[in-house]
Phi, psi and omega in degrees: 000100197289327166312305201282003202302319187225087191233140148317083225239126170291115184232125159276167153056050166312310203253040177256192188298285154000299152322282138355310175268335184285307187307330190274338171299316190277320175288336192255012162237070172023012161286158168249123204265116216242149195241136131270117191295149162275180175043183205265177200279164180235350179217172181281350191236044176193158178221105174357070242202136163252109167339318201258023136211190208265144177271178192255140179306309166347306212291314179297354188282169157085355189263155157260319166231151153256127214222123212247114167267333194287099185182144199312154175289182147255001189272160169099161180314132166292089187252140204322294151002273191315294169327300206273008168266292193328287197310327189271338197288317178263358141291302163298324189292288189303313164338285192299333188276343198277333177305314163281014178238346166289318163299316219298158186290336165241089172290132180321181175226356156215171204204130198236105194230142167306139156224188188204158181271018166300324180297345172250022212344226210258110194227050174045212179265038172292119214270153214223150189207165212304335200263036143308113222270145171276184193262214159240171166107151196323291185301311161346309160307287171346277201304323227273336181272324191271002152292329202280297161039263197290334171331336175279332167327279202314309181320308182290004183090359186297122167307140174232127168254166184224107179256128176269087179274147192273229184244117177297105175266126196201139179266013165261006189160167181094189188270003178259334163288335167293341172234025156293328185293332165267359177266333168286333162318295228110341208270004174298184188173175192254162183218153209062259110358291200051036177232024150261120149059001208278131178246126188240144179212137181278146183323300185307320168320323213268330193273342150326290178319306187286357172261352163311311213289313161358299203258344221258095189278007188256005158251127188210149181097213183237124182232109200291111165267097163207164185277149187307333207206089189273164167235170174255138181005299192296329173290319183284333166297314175284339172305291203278354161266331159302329163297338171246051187018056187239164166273180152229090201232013194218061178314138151304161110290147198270329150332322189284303174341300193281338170336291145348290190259296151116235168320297181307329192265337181280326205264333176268296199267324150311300187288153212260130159208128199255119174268139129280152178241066178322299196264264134035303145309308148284356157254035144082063168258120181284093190294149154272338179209075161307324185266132217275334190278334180275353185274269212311014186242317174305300191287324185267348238233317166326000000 
């Protein structure tokens, strides 16, 4: 999409881990780049914003693309609290942006909104690809509203992509900065089983991806950001050890998990999902890292 070459581009959840990598990426290909921010703005290159109410279509005119990053963590005990901050921040949140980018007097031409493979909830080794049914179980709700979300984008003629993202591997955030430290100890391990699921994509990939999608008009709809080639646990716990010349030799039980974690450690750190990156693949998007030891060797090597 050659418009898009010097194009105006709106970015939410600028300062999660994702976000962090995207922005400097979109700038150093010249795009120009503008954030909505919580709390008030500090530059000419942000704009205010609350999730849990509707921005003015004004604020939203005039982007060429929008790219929706923004939502509350998952990580930590599921407490009642907690849940209704996850759900409301990515269901409400994306509603009001999408309404308001539906209004707006120039609407963007393509719309980028955050999802998760969370949306397929836990379905042992069933190999599972965009046109897959969801699953059950909280995030399963979660992903499932907050896809729907975004409907007045779509609705208004906007191209919408909804990227269902795996596990991003990056050593500035995320779940693999969570699980170095015992693993850099010796004291890592597979956890539970270790025959559920991981489907992954290294950090240069995800932000690859979203400017394939960006630029790409024939992707539209839910496009699974993970790498060609997911493992199951057990492989990735040993993988990631070979790489930091450690054993693994010190399994979670999945009983200590739910102890722990409680809802979130079943749903998260338990549940099984093998993602293909369907859609990804047939428009001809070039992974940089397929291979699971060569990503964690790229990341730990940073």
């Amino acid at each position: 999409m050659a418009a898009l070459d010097s194009a105006r581009i709106l970015v939410t959840g600028a300062s999660g881990l994702i976000g962090r990598a995207l922005l400097p990426s979109l700038k150093a290909r010249g795009f120009e780049v503008v954030c909505l921010v919580h709390g008030r703005a500090a530059g000419e290159d942000q704009i205010h914003w609350e999730p849990r109410r509707s921005l003015s279509p004004e604020a939203v005119s005039g982007f060429d693309a929008v790219v929706h990053l923004a939502g509350e963590s998952v990580v930590g005990r599921w407490t009642n609290s907690k849940k209704a901050k996850i759900r409301e921040s990515r269901v409400s949140g994306t509603r009001n942006l999408a309404q308001s980018l539906a209004k707006a007097a120039k609407r963007p031409r393509v719309f980028v909104s955050a999802s998760a493979i969370g949306y397929y909830g836990d379905r042992d080794a069933e190999i599972l690809n965009e046109q897959s049914s969801p699953g059950s179980g909280f995030l399963a709700d979660v992903c499932r509203e907050w896809e729907a979300a975004s409907q007045p984008a779509t609705d208004s003629g906007i191209r919408t992509a909804l990227i269902r993202t795996g596990i991003v591997l990056s050593a500035d955030g995320g779940a693999l900065q969570k699980m170095l430290p015992p693993f850099r100890l010796g004291v890592g391990g597979r956890v539970g089983s270790g025959r559920q699921w991981m489907s992954w994509i290294h950090i240069q990939d995800h932000i690859g991806a979203i400017q394939h999608i960006l630029k790409n008009d024939l992707l539209q709809g839910p496009v699974n950001l993970v790498a060609p080639k997911p493992v199951i646990n057990a492989e990735f716990t040993d993988t990631l050890a070979a790489v930091l010349s450690r054993p693994a030799i010190f399994p979670v039980p999945a009983l200590a998990v739910k102890l722990l974690f409680g809802q979130m450690g079943e749903e998260v750190l338990l549940a099984s999902q093998r993602v293909e990156p369907a859609r990804l693949v047939t428009s001809g998007y070039p992974f940089q890292f397929s291979d699971l030891r060569r990503a964690l060797e790229a990341v730990l090597k940073k």
